[in-house]
N, C-alpha and C positions, 0 to 999 in steps of 0.2 A: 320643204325641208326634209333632208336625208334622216330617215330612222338609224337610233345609234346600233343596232341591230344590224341593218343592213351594212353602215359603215364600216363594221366591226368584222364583218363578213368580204369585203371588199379588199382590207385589210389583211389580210387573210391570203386572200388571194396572190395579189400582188405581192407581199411579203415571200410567199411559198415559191412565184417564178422568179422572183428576186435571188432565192435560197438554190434553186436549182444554177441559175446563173453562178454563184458561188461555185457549188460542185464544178460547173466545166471549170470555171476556173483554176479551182485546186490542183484540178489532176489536169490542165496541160503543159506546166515545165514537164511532167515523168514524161507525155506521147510525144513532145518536142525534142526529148533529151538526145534519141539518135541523131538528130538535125544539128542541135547545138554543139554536140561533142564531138561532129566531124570538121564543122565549121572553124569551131576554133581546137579543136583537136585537144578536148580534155579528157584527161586520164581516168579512171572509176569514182576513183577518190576526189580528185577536185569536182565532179560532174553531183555526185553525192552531196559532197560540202555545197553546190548549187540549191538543192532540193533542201540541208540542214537549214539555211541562210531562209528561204520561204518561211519555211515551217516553224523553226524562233521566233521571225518575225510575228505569224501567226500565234503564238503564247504568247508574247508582247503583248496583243492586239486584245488576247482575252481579258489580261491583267488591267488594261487600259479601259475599257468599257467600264467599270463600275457601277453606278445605279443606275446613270441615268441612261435610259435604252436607246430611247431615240434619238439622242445627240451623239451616243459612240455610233447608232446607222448614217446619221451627217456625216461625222468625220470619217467614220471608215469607207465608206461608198468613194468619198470625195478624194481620199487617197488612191484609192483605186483607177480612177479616173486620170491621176496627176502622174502615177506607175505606168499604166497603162500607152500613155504616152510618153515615159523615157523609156520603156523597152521597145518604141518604137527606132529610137536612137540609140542607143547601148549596144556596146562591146566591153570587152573585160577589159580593163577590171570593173568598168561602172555598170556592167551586167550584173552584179553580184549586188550592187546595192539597188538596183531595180526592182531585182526578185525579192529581197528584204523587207522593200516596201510594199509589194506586191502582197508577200502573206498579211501583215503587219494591216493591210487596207480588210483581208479576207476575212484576220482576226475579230477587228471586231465588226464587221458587217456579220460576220458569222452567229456571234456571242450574242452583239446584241438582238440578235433577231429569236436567239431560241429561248434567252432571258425572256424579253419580250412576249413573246405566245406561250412560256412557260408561265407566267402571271398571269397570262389570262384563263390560262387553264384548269387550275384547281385538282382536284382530284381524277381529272382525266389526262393527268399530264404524259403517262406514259404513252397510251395510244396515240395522244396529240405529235409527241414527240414522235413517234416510229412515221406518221404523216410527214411531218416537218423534213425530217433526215429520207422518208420517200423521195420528195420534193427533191432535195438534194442530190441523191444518185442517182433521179432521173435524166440531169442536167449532164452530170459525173460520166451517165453510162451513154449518152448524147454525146459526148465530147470526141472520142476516137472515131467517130464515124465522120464528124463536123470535120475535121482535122483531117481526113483524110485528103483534103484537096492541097491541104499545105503541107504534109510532107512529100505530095508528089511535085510539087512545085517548090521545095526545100526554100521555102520563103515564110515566115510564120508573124512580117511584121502587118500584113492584111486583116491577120487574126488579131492581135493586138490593137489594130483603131478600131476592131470590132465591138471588141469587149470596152472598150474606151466609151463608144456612144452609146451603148445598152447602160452604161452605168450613169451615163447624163440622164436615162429617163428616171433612172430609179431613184435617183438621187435626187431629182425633182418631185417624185412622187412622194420623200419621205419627210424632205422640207415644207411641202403645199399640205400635206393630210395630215403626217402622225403627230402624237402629240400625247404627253408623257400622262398617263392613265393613272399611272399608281404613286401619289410619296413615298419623301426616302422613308418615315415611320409607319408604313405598310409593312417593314419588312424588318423591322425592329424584332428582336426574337431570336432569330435568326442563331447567331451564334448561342444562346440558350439553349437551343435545340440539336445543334451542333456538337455539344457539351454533355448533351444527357444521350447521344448515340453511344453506343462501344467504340470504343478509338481503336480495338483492331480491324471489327468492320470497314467502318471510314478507311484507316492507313489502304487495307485489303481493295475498297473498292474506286481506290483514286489510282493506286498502283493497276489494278485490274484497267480501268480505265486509259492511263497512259499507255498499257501493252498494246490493248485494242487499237486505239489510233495509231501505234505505232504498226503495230503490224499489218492495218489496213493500208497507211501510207508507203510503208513501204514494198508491197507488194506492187498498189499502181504504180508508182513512183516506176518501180523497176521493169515488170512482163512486157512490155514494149521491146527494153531494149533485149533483155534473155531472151524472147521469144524471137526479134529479129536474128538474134546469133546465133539461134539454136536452125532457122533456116535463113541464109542472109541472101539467097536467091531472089526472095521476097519484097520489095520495096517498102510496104505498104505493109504486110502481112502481120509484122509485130504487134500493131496497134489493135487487131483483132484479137488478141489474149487480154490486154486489159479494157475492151466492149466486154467480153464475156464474163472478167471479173465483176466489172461494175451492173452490168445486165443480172448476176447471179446478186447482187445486194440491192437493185432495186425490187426485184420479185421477193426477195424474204422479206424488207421491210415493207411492203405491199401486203404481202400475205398478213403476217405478223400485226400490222397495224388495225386487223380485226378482231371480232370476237374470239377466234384461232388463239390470240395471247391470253385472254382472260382465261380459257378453257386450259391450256399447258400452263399456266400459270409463268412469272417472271422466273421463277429460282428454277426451275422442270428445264425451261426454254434455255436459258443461257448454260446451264448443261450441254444442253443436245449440242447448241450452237461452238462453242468451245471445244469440244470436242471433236465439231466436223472442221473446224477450222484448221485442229493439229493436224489430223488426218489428209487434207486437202493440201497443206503446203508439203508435206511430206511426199507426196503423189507429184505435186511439181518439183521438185528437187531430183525425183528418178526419172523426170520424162526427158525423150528425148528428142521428140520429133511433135510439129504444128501441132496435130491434134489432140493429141495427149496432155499438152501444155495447157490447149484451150478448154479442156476440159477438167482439169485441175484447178484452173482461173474460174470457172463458172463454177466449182463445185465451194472454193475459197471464198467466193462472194457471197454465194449462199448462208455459209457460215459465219462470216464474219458482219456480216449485214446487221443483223440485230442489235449483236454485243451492244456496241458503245450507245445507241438511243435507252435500253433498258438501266445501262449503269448510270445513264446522267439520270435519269427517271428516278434511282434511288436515291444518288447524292444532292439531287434538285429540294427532295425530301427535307436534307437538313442544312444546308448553308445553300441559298440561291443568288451566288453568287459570281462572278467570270472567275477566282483562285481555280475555280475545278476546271476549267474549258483549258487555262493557263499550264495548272498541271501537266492534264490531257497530254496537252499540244507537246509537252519534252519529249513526247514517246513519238509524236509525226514529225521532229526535230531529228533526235537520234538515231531512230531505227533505220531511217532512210542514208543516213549520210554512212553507219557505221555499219551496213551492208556493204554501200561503197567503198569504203575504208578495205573490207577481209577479201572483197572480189579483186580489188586490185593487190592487194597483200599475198593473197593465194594464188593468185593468175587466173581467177574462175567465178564467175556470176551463180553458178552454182552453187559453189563452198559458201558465198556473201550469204544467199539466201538463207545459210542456217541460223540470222537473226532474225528473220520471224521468225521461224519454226523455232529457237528459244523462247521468244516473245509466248508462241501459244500455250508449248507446256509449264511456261511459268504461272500463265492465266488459269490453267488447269487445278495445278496446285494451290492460287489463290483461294480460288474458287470454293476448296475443300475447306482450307482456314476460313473463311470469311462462314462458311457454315457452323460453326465447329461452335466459333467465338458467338454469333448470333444465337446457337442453341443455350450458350451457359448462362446469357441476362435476357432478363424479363422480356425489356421492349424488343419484340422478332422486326429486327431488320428487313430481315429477305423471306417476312412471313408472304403467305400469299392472300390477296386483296380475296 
């Protein structure tokens, strides 16, 4: 008989390539997107609205998981599965609802997976979490290199039955093993706790939150296609600036996910990090040739890598629940589409880009408030462990 010890660890495991499977997920409509928008010949703004339609979907998906962990991994896996194969058949318009269900499957396979090993964590949730979300842009920073065979073969539906039968294992894995550890009155409290945080804290770091993913998604979402434009000689070439974004966020939450965090402590760390993050889309926004790009996208991921694992780390703190992943997810909803919206607006993928670089210095200036508010009551928020 299996030690629950061992199974718990097993668990674990599979869970975390499960997680990383996600990541490639997530990010391949953005390394598809040149392949999609020539195919059917969409303009910034619809191709955008492409990535918004995932990514809602995906806040959906948070909202919808609720308590119970393991049966939002049933059904969202299972939806994925059933996506997976209408994008094997989809054109527009039913493309658009593919990809819907697509994030919508992401959602909560996502949520429920970091609820999930966020309960089993306890006061190691943070580092646990920086693992987890490792896990994830390992898959993430995996994916433009995976992908490379099928945009040079401009056929992406191979990849799709791909992702279709990896999720028939997973999904078998989550119906044969897991099996819901915690009652819903474990968690009772909750909103008590919630209630005696500072509510400009919270506001500060759900807003702070939604930037982050906003800004992360929209940046993969997009360097594929900027980077193919900025050299379109290149076939292939784009999808190397978002390898090295997501390359530059699995090494910080690698690093990060050590004793490296306890010693910078959380509030030190997400400083530094926010601050390289403004700095680094700024730098992409003035380059103008391959390497410069790619080196802006690796210096972005760096930076932005950590944010969002340390923010849910604090808001996991006082409501552990999917409303905060849901939240999140409006900012990898918006930022993505409403890049698309100003680059077709302006006639410039450049000019779009100035919604991260809003995104960051907004984060900046949260950042300050959210300190400010935490210094004036008792209970330190963003004290350090």
């Amino acid at each position: 008989m299996n030690h629950p010890s061992t199974l718990r660890k097993s668990s674990y495991v599979v869970l975390s390539l499960a997680f990383s499977l996600t990541g490639a997920g997530t990010v391949m409509l953005g390394i598809l997107l040149p392949i999609l928008s020539g195919r059917w010949h969409l303009q910034d703004g619809t191709a955008g609205f492409l990535l918004f339609l995932q990514f809602a979907g995906s806040s959906l998906g948070a909202i919808l998981t609720g308590k119970h962990r393991v049966r939002a991994l049933r059904v969202g896996y299972g939806i994925l599965i059933a996506s997976a194969g209408a994008l094997v058949l989809a054109a527009p318009p039913l493309v658009f609802a593919a990809f819907f269900f697509w994030g919508l499957g992401l959602g909560m396979a996502m949520t429920g997976t970091s609820l999930y090993v966020s309960d089993r964590a306890g006061d190691r949730r943070a580092p646990i979490l920086e693992r987890l979300n490792f896990a994830w842009s390992a898959g993430a920073m995996a994916a433009p290199l995976v992908f490379l065979h099928f945009l040079k073969m401009q056929n992406p539906r191979p990849l799709y039955w791909g992702f279709g039968t990896l999720f028939v294992f997973v999904a078998a894995w989550v119906v044969l093993r897991e099996r819901e550890e915690f009652p819903a009155a474990s968690r009772e409290g909750a909103g008590a706790s919630e209630m005696r945080a500072g509510r400009m804290a919270i506001v500060s770091l759900v807003i702070l939150a939604m930037c982050a993913v906003g800004v992360e998604t929209s940046l993969s979402g997009w360097l594929t296609t900027y980077s193919h434009r900025a050299d379109p000689r290149a076939a292939t070439g784009g999808a190397v600036a978002t390898a090295c974004f997501l390359t530059g966020m699995l090494i910080s939450r690698l690093v990060f996910s050590t004793r490296l965090l306890a010693m910078l402590g959380r509030s030190r760390l997400l400083s530094i990090t926010l601050a390289t993050t403004a700095a680094s889309v700024t730098m992409l926004i003035a380059a103008h040739h391959g390497l410069a790009i790619d080196a802006a996208a690796a210096l972005g991921g760096i930076g932005i890598g950590p944010v969002y694992p340390l923010l849910l780390s604090y808001l996991l703190e006082h409501t552990p629940s999917g409303w905060v992943f849901a939240v999140a997810g409006l900012g990898s909803a918006v930022f993505p589409w409403t890049t698309g919206v100003l680059s077709e607006r302006l006639g410039s993928l450049r000019m779009g880009l100035m919604i991260p670089l809003l995104g960051a210095a907004v984060m900046i200036v949260l950042r300050v408030i959210a300190i400010e508010s935490d210094q004036r009551r008792a209970g330190a928020t963003w004290s350090e462990a």
